[in-house]
C-alpha positions in Angstrom: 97.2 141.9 86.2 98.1 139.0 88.1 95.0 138.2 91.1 95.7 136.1 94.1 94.2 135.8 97.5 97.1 134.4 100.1 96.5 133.8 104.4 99.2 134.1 106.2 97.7 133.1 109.7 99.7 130.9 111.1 102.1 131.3 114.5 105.2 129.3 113.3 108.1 128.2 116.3 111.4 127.6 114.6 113.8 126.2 116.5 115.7 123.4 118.5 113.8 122.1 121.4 110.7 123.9 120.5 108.6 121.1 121.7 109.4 122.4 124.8 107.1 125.3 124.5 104.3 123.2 123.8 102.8 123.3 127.2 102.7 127.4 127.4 101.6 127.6 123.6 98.9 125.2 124.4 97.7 127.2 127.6 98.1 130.3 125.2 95.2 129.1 123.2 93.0 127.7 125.9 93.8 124.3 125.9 93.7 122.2 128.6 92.2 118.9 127.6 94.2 117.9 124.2 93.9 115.1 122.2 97.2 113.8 120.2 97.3 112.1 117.3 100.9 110.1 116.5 102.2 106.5 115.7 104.0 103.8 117.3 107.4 104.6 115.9 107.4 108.7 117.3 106.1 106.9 120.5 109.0 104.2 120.5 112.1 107.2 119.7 110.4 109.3 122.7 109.2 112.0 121.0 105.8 111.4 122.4 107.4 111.5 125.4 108.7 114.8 125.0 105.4 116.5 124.4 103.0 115.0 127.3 106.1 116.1 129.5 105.4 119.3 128.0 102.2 119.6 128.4 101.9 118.0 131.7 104.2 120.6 133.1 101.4 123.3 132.4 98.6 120.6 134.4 96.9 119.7 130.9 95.2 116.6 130.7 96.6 114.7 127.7 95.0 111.8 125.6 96.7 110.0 123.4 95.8 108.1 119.5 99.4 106.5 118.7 97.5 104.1 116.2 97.4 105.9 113.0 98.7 104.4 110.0 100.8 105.2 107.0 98.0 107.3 104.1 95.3 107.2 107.2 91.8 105.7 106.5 88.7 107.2 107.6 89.1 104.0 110.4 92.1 106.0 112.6 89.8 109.2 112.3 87.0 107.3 113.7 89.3 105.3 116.3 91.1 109.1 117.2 87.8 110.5 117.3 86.5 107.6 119.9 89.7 108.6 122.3 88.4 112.1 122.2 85.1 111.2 123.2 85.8 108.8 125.9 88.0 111.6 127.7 85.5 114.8 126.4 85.7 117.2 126.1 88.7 117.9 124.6 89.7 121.4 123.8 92.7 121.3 121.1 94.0 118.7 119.0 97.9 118.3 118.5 99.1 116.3 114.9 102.3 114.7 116.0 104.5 113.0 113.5 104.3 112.8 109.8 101.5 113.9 107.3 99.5 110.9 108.3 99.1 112.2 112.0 98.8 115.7 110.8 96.0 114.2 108.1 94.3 112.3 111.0 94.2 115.1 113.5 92.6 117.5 110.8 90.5 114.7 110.1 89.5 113.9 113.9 88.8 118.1 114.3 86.6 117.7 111.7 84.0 115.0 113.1 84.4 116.4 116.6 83.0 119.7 115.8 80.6 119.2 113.0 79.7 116.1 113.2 78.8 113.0 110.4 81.6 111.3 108.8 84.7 111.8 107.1 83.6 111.8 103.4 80.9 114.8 104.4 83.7 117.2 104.1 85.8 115.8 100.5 86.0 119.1 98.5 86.3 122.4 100.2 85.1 124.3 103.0 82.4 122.3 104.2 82.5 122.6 107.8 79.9 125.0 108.9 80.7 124.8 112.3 84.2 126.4 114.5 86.7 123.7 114.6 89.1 123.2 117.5 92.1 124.9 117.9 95.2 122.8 117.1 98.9 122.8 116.3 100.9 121.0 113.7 104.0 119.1 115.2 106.5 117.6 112.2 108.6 114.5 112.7 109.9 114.4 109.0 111.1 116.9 106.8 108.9 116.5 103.7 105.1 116.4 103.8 104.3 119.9 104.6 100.9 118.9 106.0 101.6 121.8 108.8 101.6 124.5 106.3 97.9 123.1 104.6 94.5 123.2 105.1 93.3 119.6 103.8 93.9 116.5 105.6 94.1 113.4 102.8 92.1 110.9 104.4 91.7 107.3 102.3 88.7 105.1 102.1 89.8 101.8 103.5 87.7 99.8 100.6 88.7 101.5 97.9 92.0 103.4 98.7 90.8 106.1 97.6 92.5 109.6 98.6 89.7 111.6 99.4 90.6 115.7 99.7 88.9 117.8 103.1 89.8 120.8 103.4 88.4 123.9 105.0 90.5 127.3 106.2 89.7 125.9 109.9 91.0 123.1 110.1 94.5 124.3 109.3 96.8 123.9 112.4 97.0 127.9 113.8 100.2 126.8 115.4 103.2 124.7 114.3 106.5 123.8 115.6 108.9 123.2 113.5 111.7 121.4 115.9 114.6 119.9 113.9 115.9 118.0 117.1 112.6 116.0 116.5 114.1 114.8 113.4 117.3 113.2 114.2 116.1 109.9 114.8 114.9 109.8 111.5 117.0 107.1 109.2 118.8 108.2 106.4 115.8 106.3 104.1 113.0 107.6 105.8 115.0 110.7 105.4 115.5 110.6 101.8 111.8 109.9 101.2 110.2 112.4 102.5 112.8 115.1 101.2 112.2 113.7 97.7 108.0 114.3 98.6 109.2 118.0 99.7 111.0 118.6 96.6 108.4 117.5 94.6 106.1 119.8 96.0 108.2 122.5 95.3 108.9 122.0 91.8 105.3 120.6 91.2 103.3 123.8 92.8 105.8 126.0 91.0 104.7 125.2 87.7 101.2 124.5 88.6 98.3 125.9 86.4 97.4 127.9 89.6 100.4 129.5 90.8 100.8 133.0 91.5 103.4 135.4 92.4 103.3 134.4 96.1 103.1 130.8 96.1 106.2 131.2 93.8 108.2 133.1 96.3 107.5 130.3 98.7 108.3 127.3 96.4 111.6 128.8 94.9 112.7 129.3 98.5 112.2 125.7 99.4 113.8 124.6 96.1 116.7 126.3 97.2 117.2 124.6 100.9 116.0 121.2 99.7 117.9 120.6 97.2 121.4 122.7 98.6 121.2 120.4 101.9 119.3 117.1 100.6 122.8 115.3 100.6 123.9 116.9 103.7 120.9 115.6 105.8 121.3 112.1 104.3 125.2 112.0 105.8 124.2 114.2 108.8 121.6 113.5 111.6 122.7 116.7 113.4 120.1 119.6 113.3 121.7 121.8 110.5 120.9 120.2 107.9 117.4 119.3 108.6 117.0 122.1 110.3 116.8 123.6 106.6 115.0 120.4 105.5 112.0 121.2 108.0 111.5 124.8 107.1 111.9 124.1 102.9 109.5 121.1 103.5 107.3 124.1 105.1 107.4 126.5 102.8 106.5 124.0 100.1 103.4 122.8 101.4 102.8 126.6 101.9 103.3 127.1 98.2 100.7 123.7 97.8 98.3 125.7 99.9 98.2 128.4 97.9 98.6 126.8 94.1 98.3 123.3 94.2 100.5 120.0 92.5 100.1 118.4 89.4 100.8 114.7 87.2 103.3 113.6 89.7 101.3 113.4 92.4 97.7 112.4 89.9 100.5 109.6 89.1 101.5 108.6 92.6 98.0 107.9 94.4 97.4 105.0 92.1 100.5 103.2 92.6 100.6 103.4 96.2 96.8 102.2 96.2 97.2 99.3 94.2 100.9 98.2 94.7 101.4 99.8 98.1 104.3 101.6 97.2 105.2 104.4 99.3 103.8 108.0 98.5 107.3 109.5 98.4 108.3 106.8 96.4 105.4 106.9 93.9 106.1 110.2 93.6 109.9 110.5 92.9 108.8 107.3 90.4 107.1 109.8 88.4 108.8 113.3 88.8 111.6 112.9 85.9 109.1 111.8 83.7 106.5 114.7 84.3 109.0 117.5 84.2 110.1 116.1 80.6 106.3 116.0 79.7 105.8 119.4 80.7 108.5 121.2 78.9 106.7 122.4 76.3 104.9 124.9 78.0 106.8 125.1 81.5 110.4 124.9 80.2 111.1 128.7 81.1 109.9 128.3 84.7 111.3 125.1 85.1 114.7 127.0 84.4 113.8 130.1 86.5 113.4 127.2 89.4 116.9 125.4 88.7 119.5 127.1 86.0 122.3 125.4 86.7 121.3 122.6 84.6 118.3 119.9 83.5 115.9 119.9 86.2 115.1 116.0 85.5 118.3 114.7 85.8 118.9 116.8 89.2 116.1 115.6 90.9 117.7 111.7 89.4 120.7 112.7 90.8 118.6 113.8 93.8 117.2 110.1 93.7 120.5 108.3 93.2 122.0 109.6 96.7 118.6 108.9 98.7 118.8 105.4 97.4 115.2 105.9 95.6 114.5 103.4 92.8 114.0 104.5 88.9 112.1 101.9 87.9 109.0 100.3 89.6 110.2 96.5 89.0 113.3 97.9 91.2 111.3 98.8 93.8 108.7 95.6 93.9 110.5 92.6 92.5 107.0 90.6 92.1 105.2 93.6 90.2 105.0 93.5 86.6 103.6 96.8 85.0 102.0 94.7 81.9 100.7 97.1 79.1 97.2 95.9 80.1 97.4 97.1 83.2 99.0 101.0 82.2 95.2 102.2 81.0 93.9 101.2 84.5 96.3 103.0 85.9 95.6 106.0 83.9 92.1 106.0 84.2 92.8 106.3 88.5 95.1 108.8 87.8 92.8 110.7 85.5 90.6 111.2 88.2 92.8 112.7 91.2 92.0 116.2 92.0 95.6 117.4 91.3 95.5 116.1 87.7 93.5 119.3 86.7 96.4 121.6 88.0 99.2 120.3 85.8 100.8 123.1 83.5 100.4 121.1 80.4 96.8 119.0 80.6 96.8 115.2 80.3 94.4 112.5 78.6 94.6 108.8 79.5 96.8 108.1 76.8 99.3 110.6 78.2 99.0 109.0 81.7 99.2 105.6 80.1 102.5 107.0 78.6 103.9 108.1 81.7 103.3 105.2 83.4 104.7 103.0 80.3 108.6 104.8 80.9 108.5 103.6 84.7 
């Protein structure tokens, strides 16, 4: 008999101009001092904007981090954190943007209320403390950091993606707005999609998938890839309106399985050449699938029958405008065979590695890596 232990505890506001509740949902759960965590760009299209107006209609004080970087470092925790002491006390922490400002906001919940540094809490649960009350706010339709419980934080020396998670520090509330992602470009777009679909088919076939997190990957499958073209051509909500909730329900299918050798794959590439993550990852998803056949071929068909699962998400590739080879995507980088084994030995050693269906030694990695 199949075992599996799934939370469902999460308040989730679908909807056009849901930022708008913001204010009463933060009042809700006692809020009144808030820190957010964001970027420049959500800052610059006014989507910051929106939600202090928001909140400052309900008389809460709001403080604002718009500094955090693409794959955040344990320096925009510690510069979020310094806000949130300078106005203290704060009382709820909003992630506004991409997974980076979700990441950071876990991140900043973390050393606020228990304390240390960022690389106390790599692995799970290890928090001993109540963390702060919070709510998830996406800006993109792929990361699905709302729906999870870990905030990937890197070390600024090393680039090394370092895992904290802990049941609290997942975002009780999250608004899922699509009008928030209509100033999205079409390549932006496209590249975090391509992240959202890989988590789908990734956790679907993961070594730790269950009959749940199944039901909640197959489901996003369905709405990324029936609207991925649509919300390319479209910057109307429909489209990404379906985007935002498949990207949801495939980080809630991460959350409760996990990834695999696309993702083990990725984190070296975009530490060492800087490539994207979505990127990295769409780099390596064609070439996983067809490694994995041999023992995930059947669910891999359950996911997608209408045809090769590897040559859809290609196809999928083609109309975002995603490169197939590396030396497409960084004219100067040269993937020489003497470099493949040091990219397989990083690989080796991410924490999603473990959870591919079919397991992997360096010279598989080294392979992989060799057809990009």
């Amino acid at each position: 008999m199949e075992t599996f232990d799934c939370e469902l505890n999460q308040q989730i506001i679908h909807g056009d101009n849901g930022i708008e509740r913001l204010g009463a949902l933060t009042r809700s759960l006692g809020g009144s001092r808030v820190l957010i965590t964001t970027d420049r760009g959500i800052e610059k299209v006014g989507i910051l904007a929106r939600a202090v107006s928001a909140l400052q209609a309900e008389r809460i004080a709001v403080y604002v981090f718009a500094d955090v970087r693409s794959n955040p470092t344990t320096e925009d925790v510690e510069a979020a954190v310094a806000v949130a002491k300078a106005n203290a006390p704060i009382d709820l922490i909003i992630g506004l943007g991409g997974g980076s400002s979700m990441d950071c906001a876990k991140g900043a919940n973390f050393l606020l209320t228990n304390g240390g540094k960022i690389e106390d809490y790599w692995g799970t649960g290890k928090a001993s403390e109540p963390m702060l009350p919070s709510i998830g706010i996406p800006t993109t339709i792929g990361t699905g950091s709302e729906a999870q419980s870990y905030a990937l934080i890197s070390q600024p020396d090393t680039h090394i993606k370092m895992a904290c998670g802990d049941k609290k520090a997942r975002f009780g509330t999250v608004i899922l707005d699509p009008t928030l992602t209509k100033t999205l470009p079409a390549s932006i777009a496209a590249i975090t999609a391509i992240d959202a679909v890989a988590h789908a088919v990734e956790s679907y076939v993961s070594n730790r998938s269950n009959s749940m997190s199944r039901v909640f990957a197959r489901h996003a499958w369905e709405l990324l890839n029936t609207h991925f073209e649509a919300c390319l051509e479209d910057r109307t909500t429909k489209a990404r309106s379906k985007m935002l909730f498949g990207a949801y329900l495939a980080g809630l299918s991460i959350e409760n399985s996990m990834l695999g050798a696309a993702h083990a794959c990725a984190n070296p590439l975009t530490a060492r050449y800087g490539v994207i993550h979505g990127v990295a990852v769409a780099l390596m998803l064609p070439h996983v699938i067809r490694f994995n056949r041999p023992v995930a071929s059947d669910a891999y068909h359950e996911l997608y029958p209408d045809g090769d699962l590897a040559d859809r998400i290609t196809e999928l590739k083609r109309v975002g405008n995603l490169p197939n080879r590396l030396r497409d995507y960084l004219v100067q980088c040269t993937t020489e065979t003497t470099e493949l084994p040091v990219l397989a030995e990083e690989a080796a050693t991410q924490w999603t590695a473990q959870f591919n269906p079919r397991p992997l030694n360096i010279s598989d990695f080294v392979k992989l890596y060799g057809q990009i």
